[in-house]
TIVO-2410 file (N, C-alpha, C; in nm, 3 decimals):
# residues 157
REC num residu      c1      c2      c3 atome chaine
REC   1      X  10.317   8.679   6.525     N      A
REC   1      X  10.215   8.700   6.626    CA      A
REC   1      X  10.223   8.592   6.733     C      A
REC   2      X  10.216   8.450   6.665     N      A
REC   2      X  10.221   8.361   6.790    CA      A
REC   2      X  10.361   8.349   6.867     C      A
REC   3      X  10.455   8.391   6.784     N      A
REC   3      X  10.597   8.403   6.899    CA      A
REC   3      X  10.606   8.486   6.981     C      A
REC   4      X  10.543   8.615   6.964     N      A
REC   4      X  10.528   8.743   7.018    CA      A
REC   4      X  10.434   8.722   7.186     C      A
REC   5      X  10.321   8.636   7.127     N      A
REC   5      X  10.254   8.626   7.264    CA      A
REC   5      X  10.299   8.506   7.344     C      A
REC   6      X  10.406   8.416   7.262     N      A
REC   6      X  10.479   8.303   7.357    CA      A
REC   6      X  10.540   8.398   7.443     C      A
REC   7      X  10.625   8.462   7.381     N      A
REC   7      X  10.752   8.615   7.453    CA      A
REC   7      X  10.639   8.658   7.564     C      A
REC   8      X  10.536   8.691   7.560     N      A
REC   8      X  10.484   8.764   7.659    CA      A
REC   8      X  10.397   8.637   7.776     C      A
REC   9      X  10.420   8.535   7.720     N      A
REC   9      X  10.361   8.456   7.862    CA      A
REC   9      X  10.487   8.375   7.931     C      A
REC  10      X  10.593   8.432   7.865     N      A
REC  10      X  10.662   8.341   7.938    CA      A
REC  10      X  10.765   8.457   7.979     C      A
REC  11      X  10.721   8.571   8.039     N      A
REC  11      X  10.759   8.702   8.082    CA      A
REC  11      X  10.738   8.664   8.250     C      A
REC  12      X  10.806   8.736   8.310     N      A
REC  12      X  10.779   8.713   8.501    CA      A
REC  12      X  10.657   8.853   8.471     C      A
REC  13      X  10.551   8.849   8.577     N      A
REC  13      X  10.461   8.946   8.612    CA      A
REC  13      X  10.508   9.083   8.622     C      A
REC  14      X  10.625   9.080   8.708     N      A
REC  14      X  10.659   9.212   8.720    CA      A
REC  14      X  10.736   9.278   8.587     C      A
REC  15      X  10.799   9.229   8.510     N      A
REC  15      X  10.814   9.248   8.375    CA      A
REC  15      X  10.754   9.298   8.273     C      A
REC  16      X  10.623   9.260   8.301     N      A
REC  16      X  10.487   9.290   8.200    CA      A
REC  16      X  10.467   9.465   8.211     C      A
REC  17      X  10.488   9.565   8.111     N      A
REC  17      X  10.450   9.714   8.156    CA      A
REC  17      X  10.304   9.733   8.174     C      A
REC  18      X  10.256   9.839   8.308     N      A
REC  18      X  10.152   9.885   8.280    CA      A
REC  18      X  10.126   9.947   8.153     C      A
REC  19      X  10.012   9.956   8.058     N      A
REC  19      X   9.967  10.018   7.946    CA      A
REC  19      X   9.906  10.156   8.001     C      A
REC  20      X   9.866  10.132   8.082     N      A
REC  20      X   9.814  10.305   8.105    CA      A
REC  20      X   9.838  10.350   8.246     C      A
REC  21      X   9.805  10.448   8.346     N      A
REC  21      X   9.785  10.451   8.457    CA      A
REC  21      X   9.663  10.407   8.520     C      A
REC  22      X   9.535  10.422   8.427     N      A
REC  22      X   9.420  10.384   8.461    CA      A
REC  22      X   9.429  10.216   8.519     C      A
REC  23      X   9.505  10.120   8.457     N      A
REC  23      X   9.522  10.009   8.460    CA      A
REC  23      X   9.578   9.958   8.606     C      A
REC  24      X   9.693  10.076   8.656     N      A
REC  24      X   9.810  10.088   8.782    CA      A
REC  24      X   9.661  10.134   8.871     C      A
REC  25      X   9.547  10.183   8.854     N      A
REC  25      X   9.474  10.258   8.938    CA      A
REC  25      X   9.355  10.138   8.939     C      A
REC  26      X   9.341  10.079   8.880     N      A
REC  26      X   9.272   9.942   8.900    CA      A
REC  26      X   9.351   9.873   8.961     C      A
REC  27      X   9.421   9.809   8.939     N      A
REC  27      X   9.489   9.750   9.059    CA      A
REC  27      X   9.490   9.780   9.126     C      A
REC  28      X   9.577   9.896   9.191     N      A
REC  28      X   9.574   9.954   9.318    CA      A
REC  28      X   9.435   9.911   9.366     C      A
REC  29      X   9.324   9.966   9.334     N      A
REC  29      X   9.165   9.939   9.405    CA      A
REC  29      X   9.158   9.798   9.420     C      A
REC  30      X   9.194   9.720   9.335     N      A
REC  30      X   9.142   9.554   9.365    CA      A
REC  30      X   9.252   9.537   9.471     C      A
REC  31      X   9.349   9.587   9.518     N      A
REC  31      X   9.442   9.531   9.629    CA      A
REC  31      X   9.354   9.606   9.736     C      A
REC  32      X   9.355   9.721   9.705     N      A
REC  32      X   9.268   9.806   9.826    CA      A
REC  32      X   9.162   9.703   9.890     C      A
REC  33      X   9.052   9.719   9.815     N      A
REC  33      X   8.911   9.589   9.806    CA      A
REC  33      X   8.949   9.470   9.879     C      A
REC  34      X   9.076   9.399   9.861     N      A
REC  34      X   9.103   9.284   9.919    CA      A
REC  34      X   9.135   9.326  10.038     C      A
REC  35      X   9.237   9.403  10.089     N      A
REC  35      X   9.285   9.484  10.175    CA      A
REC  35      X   9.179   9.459  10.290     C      A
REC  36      X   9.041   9.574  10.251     N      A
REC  36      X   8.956   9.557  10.312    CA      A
REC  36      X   8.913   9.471  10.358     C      A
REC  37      X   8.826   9.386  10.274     N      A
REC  37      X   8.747   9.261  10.311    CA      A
REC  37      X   8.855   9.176  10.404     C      A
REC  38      X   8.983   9.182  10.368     N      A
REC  38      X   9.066   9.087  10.465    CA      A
REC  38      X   9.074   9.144  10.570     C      A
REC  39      X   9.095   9.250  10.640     N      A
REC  39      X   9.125   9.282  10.769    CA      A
REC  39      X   8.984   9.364  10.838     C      A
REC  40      X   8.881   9.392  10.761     N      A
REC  40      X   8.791   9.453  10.842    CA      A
REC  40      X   8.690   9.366  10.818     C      A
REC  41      X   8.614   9.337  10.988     N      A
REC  41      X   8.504   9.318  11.002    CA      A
REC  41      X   8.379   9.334  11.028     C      A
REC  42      X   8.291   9.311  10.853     N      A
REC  42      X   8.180   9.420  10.839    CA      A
REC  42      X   8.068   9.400  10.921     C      A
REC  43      X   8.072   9.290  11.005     N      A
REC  43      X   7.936   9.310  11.094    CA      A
REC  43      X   7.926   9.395  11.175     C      A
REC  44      X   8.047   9.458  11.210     N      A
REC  44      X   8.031   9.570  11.306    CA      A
REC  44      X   7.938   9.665  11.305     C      A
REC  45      X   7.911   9.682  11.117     N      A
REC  45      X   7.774   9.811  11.056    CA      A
REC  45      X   7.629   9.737  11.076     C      A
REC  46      X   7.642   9.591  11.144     N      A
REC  46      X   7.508   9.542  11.102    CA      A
REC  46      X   7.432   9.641  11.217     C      A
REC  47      X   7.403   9.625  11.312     N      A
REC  47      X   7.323   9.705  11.436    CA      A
REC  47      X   7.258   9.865  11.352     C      A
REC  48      X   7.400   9.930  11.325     N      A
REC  48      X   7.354  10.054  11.235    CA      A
REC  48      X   7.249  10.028  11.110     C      A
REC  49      X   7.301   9.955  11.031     N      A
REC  49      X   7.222   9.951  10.893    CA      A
REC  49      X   7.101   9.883  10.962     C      A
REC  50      X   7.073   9.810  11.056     N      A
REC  50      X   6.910   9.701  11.061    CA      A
REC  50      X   6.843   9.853  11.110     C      A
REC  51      X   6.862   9.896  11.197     N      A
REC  51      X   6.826   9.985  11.294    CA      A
REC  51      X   6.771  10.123  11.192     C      A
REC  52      X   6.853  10.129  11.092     N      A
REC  52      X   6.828  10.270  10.992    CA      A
REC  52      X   6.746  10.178  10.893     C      A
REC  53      X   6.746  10.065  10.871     N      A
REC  53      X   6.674  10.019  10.760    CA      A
REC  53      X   6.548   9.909  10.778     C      A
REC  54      X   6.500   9.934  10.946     N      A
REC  54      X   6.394   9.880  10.956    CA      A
REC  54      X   6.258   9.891  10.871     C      A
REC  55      X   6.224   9.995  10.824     N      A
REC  55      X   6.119   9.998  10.761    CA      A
REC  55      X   6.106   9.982  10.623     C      A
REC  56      X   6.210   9.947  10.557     N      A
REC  56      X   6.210   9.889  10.418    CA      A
REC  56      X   6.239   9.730  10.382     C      A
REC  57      X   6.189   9.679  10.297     N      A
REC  57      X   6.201   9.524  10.309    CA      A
REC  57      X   6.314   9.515  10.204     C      A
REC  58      X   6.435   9.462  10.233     N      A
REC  58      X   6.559   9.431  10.146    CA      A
REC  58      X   6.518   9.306  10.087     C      A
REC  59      X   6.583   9.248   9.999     N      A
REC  59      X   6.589   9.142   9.918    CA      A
REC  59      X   6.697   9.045   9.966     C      A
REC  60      X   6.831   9.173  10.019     N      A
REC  60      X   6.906   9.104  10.041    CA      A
REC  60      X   6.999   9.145  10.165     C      A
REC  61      X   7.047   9.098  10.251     N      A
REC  61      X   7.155   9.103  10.387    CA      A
REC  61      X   7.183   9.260  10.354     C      A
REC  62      X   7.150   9.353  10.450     N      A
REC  62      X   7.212   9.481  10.446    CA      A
REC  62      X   7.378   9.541  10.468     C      A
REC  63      X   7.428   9.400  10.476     N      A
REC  63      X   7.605   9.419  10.480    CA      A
REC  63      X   7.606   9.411  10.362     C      A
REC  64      X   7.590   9.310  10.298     N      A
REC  64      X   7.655   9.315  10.141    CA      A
REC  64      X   7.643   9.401  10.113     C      A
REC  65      X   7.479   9.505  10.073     N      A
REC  65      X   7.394   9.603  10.014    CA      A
REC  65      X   7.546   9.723  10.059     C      A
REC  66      X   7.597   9.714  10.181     N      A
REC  66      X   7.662   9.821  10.223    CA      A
REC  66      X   7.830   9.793  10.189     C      A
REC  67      X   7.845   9.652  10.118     N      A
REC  67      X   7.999   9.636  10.107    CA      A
REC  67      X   7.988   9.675   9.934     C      A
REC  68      X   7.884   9.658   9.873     N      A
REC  68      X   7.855   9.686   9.761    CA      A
REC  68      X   7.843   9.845   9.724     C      A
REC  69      X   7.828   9.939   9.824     N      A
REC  69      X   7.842  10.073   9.808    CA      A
REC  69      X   7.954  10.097   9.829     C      A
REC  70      X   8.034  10.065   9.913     N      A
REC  70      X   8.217  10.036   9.929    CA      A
REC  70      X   8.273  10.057   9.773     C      A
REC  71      X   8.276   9.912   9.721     N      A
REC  71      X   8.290   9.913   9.594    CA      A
REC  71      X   8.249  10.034   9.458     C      A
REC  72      X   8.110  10.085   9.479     N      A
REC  72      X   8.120  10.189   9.420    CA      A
REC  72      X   8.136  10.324   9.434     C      A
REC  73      X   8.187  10.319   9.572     N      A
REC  73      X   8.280  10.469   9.609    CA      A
REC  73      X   8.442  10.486   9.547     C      A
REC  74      X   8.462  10.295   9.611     N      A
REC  74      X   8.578  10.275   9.577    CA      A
REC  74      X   8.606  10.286   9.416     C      A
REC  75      X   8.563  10.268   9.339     N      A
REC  75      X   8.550  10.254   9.207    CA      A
REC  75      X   8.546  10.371   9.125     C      A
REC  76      X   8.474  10.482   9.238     N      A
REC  76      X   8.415  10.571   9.161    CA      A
REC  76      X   8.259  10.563   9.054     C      A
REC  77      X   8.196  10.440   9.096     N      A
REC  77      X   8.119  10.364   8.969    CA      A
REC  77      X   7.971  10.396   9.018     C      A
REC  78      X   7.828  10.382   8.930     N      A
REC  78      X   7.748  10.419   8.913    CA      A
REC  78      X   7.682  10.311   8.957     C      A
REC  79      X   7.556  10.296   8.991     N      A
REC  79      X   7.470  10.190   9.010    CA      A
REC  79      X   7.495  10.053   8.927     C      A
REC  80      X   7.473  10.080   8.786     N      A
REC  80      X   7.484   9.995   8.724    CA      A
REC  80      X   7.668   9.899   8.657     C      A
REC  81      X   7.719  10.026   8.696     N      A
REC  81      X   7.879   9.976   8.683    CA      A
REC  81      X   7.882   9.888   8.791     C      A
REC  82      X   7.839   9.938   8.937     N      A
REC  82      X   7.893   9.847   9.042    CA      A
REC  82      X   7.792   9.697   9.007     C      A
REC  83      X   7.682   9.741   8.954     N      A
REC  83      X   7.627   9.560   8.977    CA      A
REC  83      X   7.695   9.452   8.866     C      A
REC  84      X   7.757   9.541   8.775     N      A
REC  84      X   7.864   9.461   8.655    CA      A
REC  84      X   7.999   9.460   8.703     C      A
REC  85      X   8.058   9.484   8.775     N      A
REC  85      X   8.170   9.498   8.892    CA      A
REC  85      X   8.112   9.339   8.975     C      A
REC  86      X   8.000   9.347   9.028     N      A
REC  86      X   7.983   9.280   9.162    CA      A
REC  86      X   7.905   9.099   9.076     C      A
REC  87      X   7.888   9.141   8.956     N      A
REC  87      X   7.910   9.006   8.847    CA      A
REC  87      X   7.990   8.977   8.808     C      A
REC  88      X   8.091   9.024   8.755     N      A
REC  88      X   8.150   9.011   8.661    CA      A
REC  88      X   8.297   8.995   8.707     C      A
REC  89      X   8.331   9.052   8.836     N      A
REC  89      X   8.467   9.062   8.923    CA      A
REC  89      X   8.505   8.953   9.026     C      A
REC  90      X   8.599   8.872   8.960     N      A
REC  90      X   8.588   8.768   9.119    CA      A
REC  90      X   8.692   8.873   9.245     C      A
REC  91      X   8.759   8.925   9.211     N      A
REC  91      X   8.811   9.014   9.346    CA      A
REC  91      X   8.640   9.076   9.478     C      A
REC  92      X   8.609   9.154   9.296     N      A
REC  92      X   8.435   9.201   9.448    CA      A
REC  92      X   8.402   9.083   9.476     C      A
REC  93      X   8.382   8.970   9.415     N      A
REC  93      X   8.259   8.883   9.434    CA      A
REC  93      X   8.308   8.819   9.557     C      A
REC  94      X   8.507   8.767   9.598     N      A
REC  94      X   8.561   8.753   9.699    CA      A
REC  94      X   8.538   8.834   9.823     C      A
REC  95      X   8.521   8.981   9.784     N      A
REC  95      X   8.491   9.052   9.914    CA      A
REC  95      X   8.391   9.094   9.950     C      A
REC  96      X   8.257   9.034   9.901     N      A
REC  96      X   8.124   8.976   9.903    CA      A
REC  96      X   8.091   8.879   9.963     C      A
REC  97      X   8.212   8.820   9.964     N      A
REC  97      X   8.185   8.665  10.025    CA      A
REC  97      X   8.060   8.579   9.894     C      A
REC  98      X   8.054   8.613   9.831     N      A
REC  98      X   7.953   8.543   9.738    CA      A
REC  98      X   8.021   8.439   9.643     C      A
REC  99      X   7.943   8.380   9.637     N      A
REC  99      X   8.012   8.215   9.539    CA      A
REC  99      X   7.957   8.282   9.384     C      A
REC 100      X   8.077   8.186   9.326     N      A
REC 100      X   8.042   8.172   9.214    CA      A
REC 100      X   7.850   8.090   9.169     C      A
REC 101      X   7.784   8.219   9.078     N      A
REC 101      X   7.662   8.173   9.065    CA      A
REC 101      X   7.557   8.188   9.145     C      A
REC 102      X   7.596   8.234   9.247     N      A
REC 102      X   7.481   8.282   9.341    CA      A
REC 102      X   7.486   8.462   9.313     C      A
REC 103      X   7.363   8.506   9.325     N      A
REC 103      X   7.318   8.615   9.263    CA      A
REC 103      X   7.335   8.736   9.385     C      A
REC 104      X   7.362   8.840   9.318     N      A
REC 104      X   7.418   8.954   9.390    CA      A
REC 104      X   7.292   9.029   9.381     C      A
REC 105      X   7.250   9.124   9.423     N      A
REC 105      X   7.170   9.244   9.454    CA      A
REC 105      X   7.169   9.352   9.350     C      A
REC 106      X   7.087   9.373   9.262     N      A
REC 106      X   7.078   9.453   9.114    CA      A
REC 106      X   7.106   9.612   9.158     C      A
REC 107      X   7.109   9.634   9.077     N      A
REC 107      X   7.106   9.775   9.070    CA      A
REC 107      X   7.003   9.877   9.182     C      A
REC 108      X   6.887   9.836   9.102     N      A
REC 108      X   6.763   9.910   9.198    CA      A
REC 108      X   6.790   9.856   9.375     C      A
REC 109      X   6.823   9.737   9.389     N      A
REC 109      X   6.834   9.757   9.563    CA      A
REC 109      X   6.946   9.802   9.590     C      A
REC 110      X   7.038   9.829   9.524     N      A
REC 110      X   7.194   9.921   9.585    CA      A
REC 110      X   7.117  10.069   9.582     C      A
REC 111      X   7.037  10.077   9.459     N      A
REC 111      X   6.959  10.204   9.481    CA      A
REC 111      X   6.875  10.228   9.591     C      A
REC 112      X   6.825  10.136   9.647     N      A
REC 112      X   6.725  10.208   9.752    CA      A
REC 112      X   6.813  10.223   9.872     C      A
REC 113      X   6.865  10.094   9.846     N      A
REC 113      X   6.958  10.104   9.998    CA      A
REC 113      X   7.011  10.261  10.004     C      A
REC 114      X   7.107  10.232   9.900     N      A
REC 114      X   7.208  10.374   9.927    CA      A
REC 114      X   7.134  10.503   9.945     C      A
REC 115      X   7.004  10.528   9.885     N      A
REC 115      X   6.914  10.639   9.873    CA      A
REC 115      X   6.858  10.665  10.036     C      A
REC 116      X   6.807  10.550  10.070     N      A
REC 116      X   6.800  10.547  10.163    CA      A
REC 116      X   6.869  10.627  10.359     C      A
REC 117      X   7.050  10.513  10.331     N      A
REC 117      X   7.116  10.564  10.416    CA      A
REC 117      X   7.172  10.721  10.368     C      A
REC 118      X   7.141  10.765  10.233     N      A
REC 118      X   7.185  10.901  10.262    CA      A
REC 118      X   7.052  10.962  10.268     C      A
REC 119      X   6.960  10.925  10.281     N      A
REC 119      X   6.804  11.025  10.341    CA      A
REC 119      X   6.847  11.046  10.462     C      A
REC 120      X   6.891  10.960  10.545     N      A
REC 120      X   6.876  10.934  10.677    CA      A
REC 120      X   7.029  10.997  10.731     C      A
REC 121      X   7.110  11.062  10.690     N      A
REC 121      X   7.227  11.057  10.674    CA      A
REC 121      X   7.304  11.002  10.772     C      A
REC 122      X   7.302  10.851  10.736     N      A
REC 122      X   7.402  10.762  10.812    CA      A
REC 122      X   7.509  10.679  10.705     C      A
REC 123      X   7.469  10.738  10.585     N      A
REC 123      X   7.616  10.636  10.482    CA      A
REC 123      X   7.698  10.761  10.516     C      A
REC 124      X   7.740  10.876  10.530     N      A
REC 124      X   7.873  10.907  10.553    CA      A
REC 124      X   7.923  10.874  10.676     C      A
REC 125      X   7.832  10.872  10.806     N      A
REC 125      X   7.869  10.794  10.928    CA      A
REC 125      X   7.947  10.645  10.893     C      A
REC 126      X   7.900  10.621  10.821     N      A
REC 126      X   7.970  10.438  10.839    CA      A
REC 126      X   8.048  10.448  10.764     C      A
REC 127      X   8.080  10.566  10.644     N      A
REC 127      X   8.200  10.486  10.562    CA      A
REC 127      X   8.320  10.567  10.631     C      A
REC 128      X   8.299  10.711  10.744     N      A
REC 128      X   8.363  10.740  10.818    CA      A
REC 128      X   8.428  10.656  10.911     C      A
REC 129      X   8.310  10.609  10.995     N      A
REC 129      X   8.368  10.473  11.076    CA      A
REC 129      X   8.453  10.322  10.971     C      A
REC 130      X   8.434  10.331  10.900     N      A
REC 130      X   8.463  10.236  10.791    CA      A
REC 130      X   8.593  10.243  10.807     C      A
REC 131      X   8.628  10.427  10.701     N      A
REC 131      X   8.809  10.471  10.679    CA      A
REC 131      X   8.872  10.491  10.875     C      A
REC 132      X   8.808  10.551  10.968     N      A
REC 132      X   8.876  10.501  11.067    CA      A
REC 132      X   8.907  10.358  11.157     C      A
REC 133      X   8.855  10.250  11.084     N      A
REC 133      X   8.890  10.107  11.101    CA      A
REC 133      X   8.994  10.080  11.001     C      A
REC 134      X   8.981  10.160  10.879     N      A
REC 134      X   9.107  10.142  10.786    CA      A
REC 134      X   9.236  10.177  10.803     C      A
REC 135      X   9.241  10.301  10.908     N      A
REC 135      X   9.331  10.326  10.918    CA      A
REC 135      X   9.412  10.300  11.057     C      A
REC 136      X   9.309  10.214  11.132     N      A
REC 136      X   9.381  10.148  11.214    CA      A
REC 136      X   9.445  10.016  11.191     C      A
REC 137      X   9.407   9.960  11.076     N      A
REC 137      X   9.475   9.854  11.021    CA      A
REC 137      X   9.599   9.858  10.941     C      A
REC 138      X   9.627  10.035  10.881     N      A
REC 138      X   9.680  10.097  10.801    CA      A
REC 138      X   9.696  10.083  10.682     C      A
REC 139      X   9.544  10.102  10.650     N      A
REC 139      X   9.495  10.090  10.518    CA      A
REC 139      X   9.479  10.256  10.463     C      A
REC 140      X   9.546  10.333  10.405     N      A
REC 140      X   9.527  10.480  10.394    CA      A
REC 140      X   9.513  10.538  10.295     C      A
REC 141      X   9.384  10.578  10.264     N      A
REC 141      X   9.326  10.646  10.162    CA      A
REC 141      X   9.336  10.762  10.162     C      A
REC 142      X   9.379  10.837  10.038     N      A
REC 142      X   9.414  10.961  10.030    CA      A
REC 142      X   9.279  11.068   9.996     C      A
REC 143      X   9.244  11.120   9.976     N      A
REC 143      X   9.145  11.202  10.050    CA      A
REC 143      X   9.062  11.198   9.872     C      A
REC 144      X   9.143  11.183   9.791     N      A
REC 144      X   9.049  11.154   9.650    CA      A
REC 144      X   8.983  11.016   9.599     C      A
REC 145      X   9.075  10.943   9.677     N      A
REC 145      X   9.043  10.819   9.686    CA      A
REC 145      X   9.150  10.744   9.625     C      A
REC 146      X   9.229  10.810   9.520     N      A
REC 146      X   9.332  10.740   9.453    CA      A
REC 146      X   9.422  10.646   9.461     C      A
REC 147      X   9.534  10.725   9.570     N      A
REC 147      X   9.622  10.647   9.640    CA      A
REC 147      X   9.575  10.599   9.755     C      A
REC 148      X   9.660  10.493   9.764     N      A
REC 148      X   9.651  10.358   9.844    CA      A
REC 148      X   9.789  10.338   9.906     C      A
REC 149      X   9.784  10.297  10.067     N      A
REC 149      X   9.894  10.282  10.103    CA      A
REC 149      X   9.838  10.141  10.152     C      A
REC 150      X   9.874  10.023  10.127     N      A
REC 150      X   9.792   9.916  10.204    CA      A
REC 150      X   9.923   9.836  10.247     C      A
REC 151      X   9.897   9.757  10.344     N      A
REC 151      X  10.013   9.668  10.404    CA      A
REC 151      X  10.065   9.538  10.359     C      A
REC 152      X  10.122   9.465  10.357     N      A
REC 152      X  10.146   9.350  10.356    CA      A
REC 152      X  10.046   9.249  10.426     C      A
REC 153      X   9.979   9.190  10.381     N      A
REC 153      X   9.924   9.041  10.420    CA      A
REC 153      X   9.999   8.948  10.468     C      A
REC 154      X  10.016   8.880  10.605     N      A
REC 154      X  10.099   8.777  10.634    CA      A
REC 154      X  10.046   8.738  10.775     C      A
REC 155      X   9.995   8.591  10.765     N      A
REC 155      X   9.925   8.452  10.858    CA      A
REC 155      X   9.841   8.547  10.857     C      A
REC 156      X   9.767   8.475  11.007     N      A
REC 156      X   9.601   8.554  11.004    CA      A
REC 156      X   9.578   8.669  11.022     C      A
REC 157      X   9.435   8.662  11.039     N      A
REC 157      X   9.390   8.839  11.129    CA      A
REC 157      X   9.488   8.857  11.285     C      A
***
């Protein structure tokens, strides 16, 4: 056993097999996720989200609330998956911009939020405007969400 897992840490990365596809499809999303947060800039939705979400009192910055629905489109994930995603993940918590230990937005306010912009129906507006900022960066999501065509990262924005 212990030679077996020496053999496997002293393997190059690309060496290592995926175990499932589910695993190749997580990845893919955490490169996606980074993808994002690195080349798009989310204040652009702030004007929209204050403007649609004047009359409710948030807890917390209505970008996150809205990079945090990102994540659970992207994910495919449920209220409570994304707020264990948005703990528990330093990739989200990176494209959160949130530090280690400082507290993310629970469940129930991703719930109102999101309940919210689809009362009003402006969350398919923004994550529309969202994938056409993505794909001017050529970030390209395939229409299930699966595949990912994302670019190379290299110097700045």
């Amino acid at each position: 056993m212990y030679s077996a897992l020496l053999k496997m840490m002293n393997r190059k990365a690309d060496e290592i097999p995926m175990t499932t596809e589910e695993d190749e499809a997580y990845i893919q999303q955490m490169k996606a996720l980074g993808s994002i947060g690195y080349l798009i800039d989310f204040e652009v939705f702030r004007p929209t989200l204050n403007e649609n979400l004047a009359v409710i009192k948030l807890q917390y910055d209505p970008v996150l609330l809205f990079k945090m629905s990102i994540i659970m489109l992207l994910f495919r994930a449920d209220y409570s998956k994304t707020e264990y995603l948005c703990i528990d993940s330093i990739c989200c918590r990176d494209f959160l911009a949130v530090k280690n230990g400082e507290k993310t937005p629970d469940k129930k306010q991703l719930e109102i939020f999101h309940k919210r912009l689809k009362k009003r129906a402006v969350f398919q507006q923004l994550v529309d405007e969202l994938f056409k900022l993505t794909d001017e960066k050529g970030i390209i999501f395939n229409k299930d969400g699966v595949e990912y065509k994302i670019p190379t990262i290299r110097g700045n924005k």
